[in-house]
ROPAMI-143084 format. One record per atom (N, C-alpha, C): residue in one letter; x, y negated, z. Coordinates in steps of 0.2 Angstrom, whole numbers, plus 2048, in hexadecimal, padded with zeros to 3 digits. Example, Ala and Ser with C-alpha at 12.3 -4.5 7.8 and 13.67 -1.06 7.14 Angstrom:
BEGIN
A84281C827A83E816827A842810827S84080B823S844805824S840800827
//
This chain:
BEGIN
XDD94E8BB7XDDD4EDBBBXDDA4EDBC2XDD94F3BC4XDD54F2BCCXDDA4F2BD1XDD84EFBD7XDDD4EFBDCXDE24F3BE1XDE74F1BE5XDEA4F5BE5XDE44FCBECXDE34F7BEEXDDD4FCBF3XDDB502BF0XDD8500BEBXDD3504BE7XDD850BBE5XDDD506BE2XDE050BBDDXDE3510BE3XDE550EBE9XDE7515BEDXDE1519BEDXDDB518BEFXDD551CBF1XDD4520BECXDD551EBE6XDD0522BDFXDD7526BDEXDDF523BDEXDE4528BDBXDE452DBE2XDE752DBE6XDE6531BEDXDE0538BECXDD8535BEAXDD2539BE8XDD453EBE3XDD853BBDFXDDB53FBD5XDDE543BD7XDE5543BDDXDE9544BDCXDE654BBE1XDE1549BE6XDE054EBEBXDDC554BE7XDD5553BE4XDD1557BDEXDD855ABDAXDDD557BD6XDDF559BD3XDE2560BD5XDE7561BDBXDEB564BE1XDE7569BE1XDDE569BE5XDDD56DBE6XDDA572BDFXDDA56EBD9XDD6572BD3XDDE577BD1XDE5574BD3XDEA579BD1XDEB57EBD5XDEA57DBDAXDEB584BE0XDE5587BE0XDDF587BDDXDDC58DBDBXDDF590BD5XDDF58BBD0XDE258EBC8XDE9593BCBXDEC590BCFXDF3593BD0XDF359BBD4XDED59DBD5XDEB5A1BD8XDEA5A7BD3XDE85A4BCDXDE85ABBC7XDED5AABC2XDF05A4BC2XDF75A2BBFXDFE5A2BC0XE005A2BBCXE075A1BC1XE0D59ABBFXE0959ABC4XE0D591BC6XE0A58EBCDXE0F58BBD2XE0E588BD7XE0F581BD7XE0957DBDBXE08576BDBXE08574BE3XE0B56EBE3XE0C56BBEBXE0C563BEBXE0C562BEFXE0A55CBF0XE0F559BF5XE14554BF5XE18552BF9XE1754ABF7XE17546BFDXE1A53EBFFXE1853ABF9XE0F540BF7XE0B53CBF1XE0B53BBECXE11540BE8XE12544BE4XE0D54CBE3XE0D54BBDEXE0B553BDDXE11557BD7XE1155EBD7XE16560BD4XE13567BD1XE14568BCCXE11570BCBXE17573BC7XE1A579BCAXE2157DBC6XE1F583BC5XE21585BBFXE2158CBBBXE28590BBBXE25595BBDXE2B599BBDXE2D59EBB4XE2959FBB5XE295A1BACXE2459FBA7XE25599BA1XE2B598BA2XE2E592BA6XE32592BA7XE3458DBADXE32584BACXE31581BB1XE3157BBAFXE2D579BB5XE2B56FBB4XE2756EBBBXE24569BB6XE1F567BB9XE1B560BBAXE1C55CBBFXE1B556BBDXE1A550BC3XE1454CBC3XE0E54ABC8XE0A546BC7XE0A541BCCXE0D53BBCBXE0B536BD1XE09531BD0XE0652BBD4XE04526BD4XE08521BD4XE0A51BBD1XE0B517BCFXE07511BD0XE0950DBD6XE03509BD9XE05500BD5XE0B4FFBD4XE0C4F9BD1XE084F8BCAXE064FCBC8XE044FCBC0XDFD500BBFXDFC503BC8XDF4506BC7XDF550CBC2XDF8511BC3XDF9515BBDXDFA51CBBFXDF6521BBFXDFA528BBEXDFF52ABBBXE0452BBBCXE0B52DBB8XE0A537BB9XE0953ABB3XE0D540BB0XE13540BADXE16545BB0XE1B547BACXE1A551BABXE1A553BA3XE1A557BA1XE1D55AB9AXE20560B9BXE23560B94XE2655BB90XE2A558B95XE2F553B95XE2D54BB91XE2654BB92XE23545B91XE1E541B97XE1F53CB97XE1D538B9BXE16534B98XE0F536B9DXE09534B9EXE0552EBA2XE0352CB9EXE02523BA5XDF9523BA5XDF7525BA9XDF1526BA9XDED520BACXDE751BBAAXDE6517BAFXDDE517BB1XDDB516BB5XDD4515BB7XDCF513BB3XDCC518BB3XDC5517BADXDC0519BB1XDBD511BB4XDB8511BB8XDB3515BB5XDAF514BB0XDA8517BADXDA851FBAEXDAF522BADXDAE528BAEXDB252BBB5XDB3527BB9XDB5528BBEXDBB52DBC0XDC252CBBAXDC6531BBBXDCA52CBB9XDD452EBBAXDD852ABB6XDD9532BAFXDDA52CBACXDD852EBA3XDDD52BB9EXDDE52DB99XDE352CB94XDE152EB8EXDDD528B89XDDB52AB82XDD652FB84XDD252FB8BXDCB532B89XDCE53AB8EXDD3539B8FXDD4541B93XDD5540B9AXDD1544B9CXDD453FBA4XDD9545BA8XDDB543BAEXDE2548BB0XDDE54DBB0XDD9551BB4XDD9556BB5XDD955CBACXDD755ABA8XDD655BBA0XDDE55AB9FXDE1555BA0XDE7556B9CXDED55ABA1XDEC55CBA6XDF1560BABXDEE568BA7XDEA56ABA7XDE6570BA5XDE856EB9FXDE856AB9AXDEB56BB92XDF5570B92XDF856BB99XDFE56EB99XE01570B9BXDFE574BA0XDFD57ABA5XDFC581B9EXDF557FB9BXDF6584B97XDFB585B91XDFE57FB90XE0557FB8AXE09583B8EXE0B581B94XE10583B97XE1158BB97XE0A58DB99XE09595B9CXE0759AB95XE05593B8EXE04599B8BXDFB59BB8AXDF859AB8EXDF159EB91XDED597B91XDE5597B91XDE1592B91XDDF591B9AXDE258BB9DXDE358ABA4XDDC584BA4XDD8583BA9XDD0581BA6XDD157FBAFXDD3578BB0XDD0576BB8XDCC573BBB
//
């Protein structure tokens, strides 16, 4: 497990890349993404629903929520992203982004 230091620098970095890779996608899609007190959130209006992504420092963990299931992503140094069974956030937000919208959403 890496420390807690570390783990704010790299989640903070994910969460930051992530934010900005959804407010371009959001610009040709329809869903808005925000970031508040280190949360991030993405809501759709048709059809309706949100996402949550936050950090989870006691366990060093990305937490997703989508599609009314909950995701625990952790640090996989060798590829320098947090990843889950080989998918890392950005791959699996664009996997449910596009379930969501229907359409092939690619960030």
């Amino acid at each position: 497990m890496i420390d807690e230091t570390t783990f704010r620098r790299v989640a903070d970095g994910a969460l930051d890349s992530l934010f900005k890779a959804l407010t371009r996608a959001g610009e040709s899609f329809e869903f808005d993404a925000d970031m508040n007190n280190g949360a991030l959130t993405v809501e759709f209006d048709e059809p309706p629903g949100k996402f949550v992504v936050s950090p989870n420092a006691p366990v060093r963990q990305i937490w997703v929520s989508a599609h009314s299931k909950s995701f625990k992503l952790d640090w996989d140094e060798p590829v320098g992203a947090f990843t889950l069974g080989g998918v890392t956030l950005l791959e699996l937000m664009g996997q449910h982004i596009s379930t969501q919208l229907g359409e092939e959403v690619v960030l």
